[in-house]
C-alpha positions as CSV (number, residue, x, y, z in Angstrom):
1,X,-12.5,15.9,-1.1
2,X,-9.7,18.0,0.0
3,X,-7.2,18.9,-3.2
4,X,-3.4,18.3,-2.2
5,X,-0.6,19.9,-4.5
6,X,0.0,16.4,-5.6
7,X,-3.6,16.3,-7.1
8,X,-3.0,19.4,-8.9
9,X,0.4,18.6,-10.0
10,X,-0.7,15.2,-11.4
11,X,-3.8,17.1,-12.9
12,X,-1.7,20.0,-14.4
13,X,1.0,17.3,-15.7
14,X,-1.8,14.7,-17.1
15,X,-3.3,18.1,-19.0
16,X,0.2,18.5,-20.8
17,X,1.1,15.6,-21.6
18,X,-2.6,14.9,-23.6
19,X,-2.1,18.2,-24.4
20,X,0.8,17.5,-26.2
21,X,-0.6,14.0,-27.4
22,X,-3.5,15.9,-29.1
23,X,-1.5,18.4,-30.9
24,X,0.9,15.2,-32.3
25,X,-1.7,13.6,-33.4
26,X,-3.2,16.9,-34.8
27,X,-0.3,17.5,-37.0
28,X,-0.3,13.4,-37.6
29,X,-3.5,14.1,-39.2
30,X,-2.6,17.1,-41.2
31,X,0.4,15.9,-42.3
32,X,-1.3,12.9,-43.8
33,X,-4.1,15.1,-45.7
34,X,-1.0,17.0,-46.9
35,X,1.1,13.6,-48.3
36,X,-2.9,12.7,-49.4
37,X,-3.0,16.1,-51.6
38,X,0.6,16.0,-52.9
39,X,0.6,12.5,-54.3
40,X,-3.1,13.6,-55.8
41,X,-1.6,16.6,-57.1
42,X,1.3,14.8,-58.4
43,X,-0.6,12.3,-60.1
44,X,-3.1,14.8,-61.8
45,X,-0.5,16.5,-63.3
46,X,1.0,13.8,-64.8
47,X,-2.4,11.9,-66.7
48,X,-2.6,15.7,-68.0
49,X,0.8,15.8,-69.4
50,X,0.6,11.8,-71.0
51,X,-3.1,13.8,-72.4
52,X,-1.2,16.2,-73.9
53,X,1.1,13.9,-75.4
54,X,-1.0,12.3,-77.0
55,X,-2.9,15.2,-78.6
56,X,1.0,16.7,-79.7
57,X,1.9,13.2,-81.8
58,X,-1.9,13.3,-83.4
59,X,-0.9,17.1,-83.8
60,X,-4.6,17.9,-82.3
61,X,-5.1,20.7,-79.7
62,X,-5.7,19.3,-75.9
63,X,-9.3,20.1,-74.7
64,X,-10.4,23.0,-72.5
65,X,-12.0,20.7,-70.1
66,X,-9.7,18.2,-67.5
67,X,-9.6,14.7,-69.2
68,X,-9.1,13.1,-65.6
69,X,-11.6,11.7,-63.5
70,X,-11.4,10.6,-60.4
71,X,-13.6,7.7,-59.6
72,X,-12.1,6.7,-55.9
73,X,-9.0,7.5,-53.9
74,X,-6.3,5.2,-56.0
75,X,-8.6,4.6,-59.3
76,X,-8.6,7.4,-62.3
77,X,-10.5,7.0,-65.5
78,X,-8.8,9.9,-68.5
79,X,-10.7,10.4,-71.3
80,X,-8.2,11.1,-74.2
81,X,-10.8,10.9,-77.1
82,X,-8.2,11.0,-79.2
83,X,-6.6,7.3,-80.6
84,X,-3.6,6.4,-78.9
85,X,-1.3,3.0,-78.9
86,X,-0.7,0.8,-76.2
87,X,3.0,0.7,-75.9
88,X,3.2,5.0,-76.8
89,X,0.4,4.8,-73.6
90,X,2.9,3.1,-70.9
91,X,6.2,4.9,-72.2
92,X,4.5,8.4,-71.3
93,X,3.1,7.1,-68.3
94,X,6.1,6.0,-67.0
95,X,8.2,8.9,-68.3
96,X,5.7,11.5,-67.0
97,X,5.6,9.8,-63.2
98,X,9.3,9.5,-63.2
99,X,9.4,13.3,-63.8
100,X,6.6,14.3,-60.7
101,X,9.1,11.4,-58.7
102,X,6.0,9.4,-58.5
103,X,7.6,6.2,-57.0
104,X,4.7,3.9,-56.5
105,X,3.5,0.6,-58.3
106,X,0.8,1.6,-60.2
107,X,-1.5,-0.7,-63.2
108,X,-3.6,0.5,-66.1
109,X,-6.1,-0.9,-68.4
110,X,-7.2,0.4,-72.2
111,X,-10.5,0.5,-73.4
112,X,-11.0,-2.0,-76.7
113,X,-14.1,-0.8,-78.8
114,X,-13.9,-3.7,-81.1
115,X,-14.2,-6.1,-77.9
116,X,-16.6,-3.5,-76.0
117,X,-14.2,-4.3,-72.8
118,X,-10.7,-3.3,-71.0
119,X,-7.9,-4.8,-71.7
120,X,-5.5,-5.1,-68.7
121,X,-1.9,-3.6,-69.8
122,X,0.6,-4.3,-67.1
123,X,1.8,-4.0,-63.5
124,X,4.4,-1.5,-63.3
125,X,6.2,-1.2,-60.0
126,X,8.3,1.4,-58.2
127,X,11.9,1.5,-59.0
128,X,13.8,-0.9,-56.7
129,X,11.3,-3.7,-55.9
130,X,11.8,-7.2,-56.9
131,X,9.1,-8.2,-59.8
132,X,5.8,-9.7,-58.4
133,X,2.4,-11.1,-60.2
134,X,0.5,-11.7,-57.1
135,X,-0.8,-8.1,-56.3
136,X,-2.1,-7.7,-59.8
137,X,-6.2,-6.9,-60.2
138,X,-7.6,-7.6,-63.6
139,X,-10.9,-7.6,-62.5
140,X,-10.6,-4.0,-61.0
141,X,-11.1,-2.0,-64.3
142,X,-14.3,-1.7,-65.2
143,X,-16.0,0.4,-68.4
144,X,-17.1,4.0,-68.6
145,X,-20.4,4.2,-70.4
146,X,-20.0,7.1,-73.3
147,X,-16.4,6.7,-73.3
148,X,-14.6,5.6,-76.5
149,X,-10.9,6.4,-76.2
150,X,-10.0,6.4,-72.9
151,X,-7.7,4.5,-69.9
152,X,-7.9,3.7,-66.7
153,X,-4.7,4.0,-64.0
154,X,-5.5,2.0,-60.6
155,X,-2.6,2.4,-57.6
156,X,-2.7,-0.7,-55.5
157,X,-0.3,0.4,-52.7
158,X,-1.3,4.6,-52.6
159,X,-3.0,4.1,-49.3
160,X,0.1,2.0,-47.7
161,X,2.3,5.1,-49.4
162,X,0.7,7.9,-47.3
163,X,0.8,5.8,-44.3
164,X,5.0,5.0,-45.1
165,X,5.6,8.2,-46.2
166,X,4.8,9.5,-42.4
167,X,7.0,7.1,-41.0
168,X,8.8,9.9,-38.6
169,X,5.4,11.2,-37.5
170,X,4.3,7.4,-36.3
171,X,7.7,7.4,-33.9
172,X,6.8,11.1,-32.9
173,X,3.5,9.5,-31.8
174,X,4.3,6.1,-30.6
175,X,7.2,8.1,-28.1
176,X,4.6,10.2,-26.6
177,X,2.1,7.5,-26.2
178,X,4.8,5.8,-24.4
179,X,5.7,8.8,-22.2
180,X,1.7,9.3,-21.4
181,X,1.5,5.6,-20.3
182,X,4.6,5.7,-18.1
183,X,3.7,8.8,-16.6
184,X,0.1,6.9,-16.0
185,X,2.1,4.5,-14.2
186,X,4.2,6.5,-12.5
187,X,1.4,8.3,-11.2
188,X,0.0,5.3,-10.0
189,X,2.7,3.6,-8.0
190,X,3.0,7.4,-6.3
191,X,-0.6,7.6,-4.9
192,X,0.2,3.7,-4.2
193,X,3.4,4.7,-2.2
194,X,1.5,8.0,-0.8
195,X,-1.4,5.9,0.4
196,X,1.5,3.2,2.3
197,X,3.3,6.5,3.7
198,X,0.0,7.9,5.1
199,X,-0.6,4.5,6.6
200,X,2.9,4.3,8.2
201,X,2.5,7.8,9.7
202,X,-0.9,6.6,11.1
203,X,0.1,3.6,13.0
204,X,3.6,5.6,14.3
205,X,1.2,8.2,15.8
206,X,-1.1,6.1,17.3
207,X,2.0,3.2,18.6
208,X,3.3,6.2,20.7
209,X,0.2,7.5,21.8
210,X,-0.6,3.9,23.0
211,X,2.8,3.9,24.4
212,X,2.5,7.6,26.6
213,X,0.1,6.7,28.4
214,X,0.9,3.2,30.3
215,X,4.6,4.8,30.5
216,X,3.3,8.0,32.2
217,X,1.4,5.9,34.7
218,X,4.6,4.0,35.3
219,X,6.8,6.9,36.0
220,X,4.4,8.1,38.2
221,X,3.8,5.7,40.3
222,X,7.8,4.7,40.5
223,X,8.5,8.3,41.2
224,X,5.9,8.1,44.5
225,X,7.5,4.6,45.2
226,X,10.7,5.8,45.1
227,X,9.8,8.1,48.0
228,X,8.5,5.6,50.3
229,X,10.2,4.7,53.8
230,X,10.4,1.4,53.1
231,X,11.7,1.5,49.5
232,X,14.6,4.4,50.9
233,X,15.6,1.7,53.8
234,X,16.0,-0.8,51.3
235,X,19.0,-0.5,48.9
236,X,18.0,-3.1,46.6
237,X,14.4,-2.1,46.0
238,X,15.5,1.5,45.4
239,X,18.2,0.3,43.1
240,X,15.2,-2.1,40.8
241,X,12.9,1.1,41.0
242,X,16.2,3.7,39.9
243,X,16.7,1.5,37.0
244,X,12.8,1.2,36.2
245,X,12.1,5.4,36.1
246,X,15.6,5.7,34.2
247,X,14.6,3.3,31.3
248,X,11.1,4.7,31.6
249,X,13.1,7.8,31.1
250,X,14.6,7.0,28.0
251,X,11.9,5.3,26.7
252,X,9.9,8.2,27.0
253,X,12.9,10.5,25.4
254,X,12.5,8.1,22.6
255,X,8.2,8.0,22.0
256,X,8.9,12.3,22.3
257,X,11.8,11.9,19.5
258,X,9.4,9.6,17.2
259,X,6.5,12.0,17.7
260,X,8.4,15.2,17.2
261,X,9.4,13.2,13.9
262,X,5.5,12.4,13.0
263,X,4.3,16.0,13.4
264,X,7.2,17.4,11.3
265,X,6.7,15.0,8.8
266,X,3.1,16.1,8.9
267,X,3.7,19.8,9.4
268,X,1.7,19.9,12.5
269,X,4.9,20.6,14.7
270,X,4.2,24.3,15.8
271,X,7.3,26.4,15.3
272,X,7.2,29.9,17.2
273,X,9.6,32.2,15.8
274,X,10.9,35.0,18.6
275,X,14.1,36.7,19.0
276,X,16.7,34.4,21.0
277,X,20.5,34.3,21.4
278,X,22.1,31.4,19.4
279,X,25.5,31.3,21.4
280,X,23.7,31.2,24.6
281,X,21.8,28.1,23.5
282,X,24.2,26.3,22.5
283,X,26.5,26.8,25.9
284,X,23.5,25.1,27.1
285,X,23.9,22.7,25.0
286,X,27.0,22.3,25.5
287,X,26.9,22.1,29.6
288,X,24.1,19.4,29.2
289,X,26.1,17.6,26.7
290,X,29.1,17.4,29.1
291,X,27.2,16.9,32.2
292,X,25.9,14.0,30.6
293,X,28.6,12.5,28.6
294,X,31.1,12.8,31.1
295,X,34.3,12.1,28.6
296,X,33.0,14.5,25.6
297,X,34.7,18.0,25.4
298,X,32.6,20.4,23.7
299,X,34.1,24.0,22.6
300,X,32.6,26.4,21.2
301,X,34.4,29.1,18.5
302,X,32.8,32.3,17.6
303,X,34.2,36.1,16.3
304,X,31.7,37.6,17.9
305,X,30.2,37.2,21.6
306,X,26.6,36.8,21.0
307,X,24.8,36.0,17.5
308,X,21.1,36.8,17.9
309,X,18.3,35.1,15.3
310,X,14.4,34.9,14.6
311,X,13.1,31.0,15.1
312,X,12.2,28.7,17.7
313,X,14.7,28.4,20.6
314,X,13.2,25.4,22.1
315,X,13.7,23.3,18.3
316,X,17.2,25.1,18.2
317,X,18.0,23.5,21.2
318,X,17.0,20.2,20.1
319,X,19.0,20.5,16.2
320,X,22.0,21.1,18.2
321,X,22.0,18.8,20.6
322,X,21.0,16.0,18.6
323,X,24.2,16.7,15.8
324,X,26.4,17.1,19.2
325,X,25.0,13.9,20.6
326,X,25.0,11.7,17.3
327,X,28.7,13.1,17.5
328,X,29.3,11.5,20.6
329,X,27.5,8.5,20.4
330,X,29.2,7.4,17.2
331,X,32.8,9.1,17.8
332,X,35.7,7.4,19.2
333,X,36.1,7.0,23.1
334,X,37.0,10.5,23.9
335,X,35.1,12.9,21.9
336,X,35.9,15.9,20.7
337,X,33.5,18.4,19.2
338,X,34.3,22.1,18.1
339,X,31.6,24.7,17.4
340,X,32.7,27.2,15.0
341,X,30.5,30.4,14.1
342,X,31.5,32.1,11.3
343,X,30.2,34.4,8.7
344,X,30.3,33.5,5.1
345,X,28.6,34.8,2.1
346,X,24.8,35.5,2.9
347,X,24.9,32.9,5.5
348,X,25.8,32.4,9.0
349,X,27.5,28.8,9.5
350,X,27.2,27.0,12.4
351,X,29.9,24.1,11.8
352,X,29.8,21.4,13.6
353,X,33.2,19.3,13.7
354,X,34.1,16.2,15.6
355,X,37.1,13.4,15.5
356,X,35.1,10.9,14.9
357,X,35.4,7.8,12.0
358,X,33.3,10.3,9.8
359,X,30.7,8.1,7.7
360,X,31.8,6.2,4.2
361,X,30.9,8.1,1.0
362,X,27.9,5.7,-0.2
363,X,26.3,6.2,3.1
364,X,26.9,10.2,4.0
365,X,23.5,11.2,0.9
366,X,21.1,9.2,3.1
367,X,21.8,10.4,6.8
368,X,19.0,13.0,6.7
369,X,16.8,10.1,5.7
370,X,13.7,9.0,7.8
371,X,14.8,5.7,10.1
372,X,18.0,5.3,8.1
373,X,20.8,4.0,10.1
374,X,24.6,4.0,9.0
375,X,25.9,0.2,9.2
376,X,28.9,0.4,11.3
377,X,31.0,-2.9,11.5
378,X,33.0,-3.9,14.3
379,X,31.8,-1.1,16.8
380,X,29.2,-1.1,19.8
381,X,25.5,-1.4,18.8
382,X,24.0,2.2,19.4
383,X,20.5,2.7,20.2
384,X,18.3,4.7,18.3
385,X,16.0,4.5,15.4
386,X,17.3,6.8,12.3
387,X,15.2,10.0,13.0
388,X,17.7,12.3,14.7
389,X,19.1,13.4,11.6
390,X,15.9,13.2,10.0
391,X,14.5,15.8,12.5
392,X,16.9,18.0,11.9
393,X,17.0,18.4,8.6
394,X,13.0,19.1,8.8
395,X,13.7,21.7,11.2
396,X,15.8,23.1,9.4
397,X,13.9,23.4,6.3
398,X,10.8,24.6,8.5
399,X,13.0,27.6,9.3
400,X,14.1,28.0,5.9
401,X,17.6,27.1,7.1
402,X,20.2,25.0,5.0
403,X,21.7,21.8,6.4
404,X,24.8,20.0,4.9
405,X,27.1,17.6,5.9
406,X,30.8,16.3,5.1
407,X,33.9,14.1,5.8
408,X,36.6,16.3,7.2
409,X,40.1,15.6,5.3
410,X,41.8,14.3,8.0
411,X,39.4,12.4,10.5
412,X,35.6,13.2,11.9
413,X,32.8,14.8,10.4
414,X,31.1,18.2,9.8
415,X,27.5,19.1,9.4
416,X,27.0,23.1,9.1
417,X,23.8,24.5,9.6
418,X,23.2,27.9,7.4
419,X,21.3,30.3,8.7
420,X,20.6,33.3,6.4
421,X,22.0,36.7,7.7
422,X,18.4,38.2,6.7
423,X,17.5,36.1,10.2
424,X,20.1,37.6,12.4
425,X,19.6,40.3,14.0
């Protein structure tokens, strides 16, 4: 399967984004492990300091070996081995989290020797909430064999903490989840729109191929018809068969302007770059502008007698006389269109000017468009299917050229073509 840029830029932009993705939810992860250590850290330290407490009032010395034990990820049993009261219990504990800012609900339970059980103490929650009963877990303290002074801290909502505590990392996340699937989509409806495009170009190639060929055989057999005596002695037969090769004509002007427009749009329009004179081309288009369009007055304004550039005369030709055509075509009933050549910057401008109505501001962004057509009220239909402009402008990129168009101040319109003065020679 042949790979398009398109393919490799969707490949190269899906690559980043999971990249991207991976390394959120990389840091997601370490982040979590880090709130996961903290809070244990936090905790440890403060059983050891409620141990030492404890050893201080009894005015015993704390033991070597760490009291604390960690049975499972939010249940610790500490061994004080010392005696201790209830009430002095729950005071340090609560002093001793306030002090690591431990703010999390938390439970404990005391071992009774006399009863052989644990006695539940109380549910102590995080400064702020509302009292509760319902998340309270007698049942979850159980007894440590060999253990005769000792307590037990469970912490119902630890796991719910590391997950709240990383609340900024979860938006982090959910955005680029959210950018991955749009993109996904995105990427979707293009190779959708790309497959319709392809499809479009397909049938326009092969309409105007199907088109060329009855047409040819039409013009040629008018054109011999034409010729004949008894067509020539008979006025209104010749006048049917002039109309028939002049609409044949056009028609055929118009398949050439459609195809020209396919191949470009494809890049298989050949573009053969020799030395040619640009004010020479366009007095010719100029004398084949005003031959045809008998009221148009064309003049062409330069500083300089003859400009000279690398490119394709023949596609010249046809950029020119398709802006000086459009200008005629849509101007007012006598056209006038000035040429102006001038040097400015690193470019040479090739302005073209006219005294037409111009084209209204929501409209002028879109005239290079393919098949777009300005809506014009209260004037003469004009043939044509949107590609004139459309042609240019590929042209002109082909070349590397710049093409740009504007309302004059006063009245008409002007599209400059740029030509780089690296090209002229």
């Amino acid at each position: 399967m042949k790979i398009s840029k398109l393919n490799i830029i969707v490949f190269i932009g899906l690559i980043a984004i999971t990249g991207v993705l991976t390394m959120q939810l990389v840091m997601l992860n370490q982040a979590y492990l880090f709130e996961k250590k903290e809070l244990g850290e936090k905790i440890h330290f403060a059983l050891q300091d409620v141990v030492d407490k404890i050893y201080r009032d009894n005015g015993n010395e704390p033991p070597a070996a760490s009291p604390i034990k960690k049975v499972s990820e939010d249940y610790y049993v500490v061994n004080v081995d010392d005696v201790f009261e209830a009430p002095i219990l729950e005071y340090y504990l609560q002093s001793e989290f306030e002090k690591v800012k431990l703010d999390i609900d938390y439970e404990y339970a005391v071992y009774n020797c006399a009863s052989d059980e644990m006695v539940y103490g109380k549910y102590i929650q995080s400064a702020g909430k509302a009292e509760t009963e319902k998340l309270k877990c007698e049942n979850c303290f159980t007894k440590k064999e060999g253990l005769v002074y000792y307590f037990a801290v469970r912490f119902p909502q630890l796991r719910h903490s590391y997950i709240s505590s990383l609340q900024q990392y979860w938006i982090y996340t959910g955005v680029l989840f959210l950018v991955l699937v749009i993109y996904v989509y995105s990427i979707f409806m293009l190779l959708k729109q790309k497959k319709y495009t392809e499809l479009q170009k397909d049938f326009i190639n092969n309409m105007t191929h199907e088109f060329k060929t009855p047409l040819s055989s039409i013009l040629i057999a008018s054109n011999y018809a034409v010729k004949q005596e008894e067509i020539e002695r008979n006025p209104k037969l010749n006048k049917y068969l002039g109309i028939i090769i002049e609409q044949s004509n056009k028609l055929n002007q118009h398949i050439e302007k459609i195809l020209n427009v396919a191949r470009a749009d494809s890049n298989l329009i050949g573009i053969d770059k020799k030395p040619f004179n640009i004010t020479d081309t366009l007095q010719l288009v100029k004398e084949n502008a005003e031959l045809k369009y008998t009221s148009a007055r064309i003049n062409i304004n330069t500083d300089k007698l003859t400009y000279s550039t690398m490119g394709d005369q023949f596609h010249f030709y046809n950029i020119a006389y398709n802006i000086v055509e459009n200008a005629v075509k849509y101007g007012c009933e006598f056209p006038e269109i000035n040429i102006t050549i001038e040097q400015k910057g690193r470019y040479l401008n090739l302005n073209f000017s006219d005294n037409g109505p111009g084209i209204p501001s929501q409209h002028i962004d879109y005239v290079f468009d393919r098949f777009y057509r300005v809506p014009r009220e209260n004037k003469k239909e004009v043939e044509g299917f949107g590609i004139g402009l459309f042609y240019v402008k590929k042209i002109c990129e082909m070349h590397g050229w710049k093409i740009s168009i504007k309302n004059n101040e006063g009245q008409g319109l002007t599209i400059t073509v740029s030509i780089p003065k690296a090209n002229i020679l």
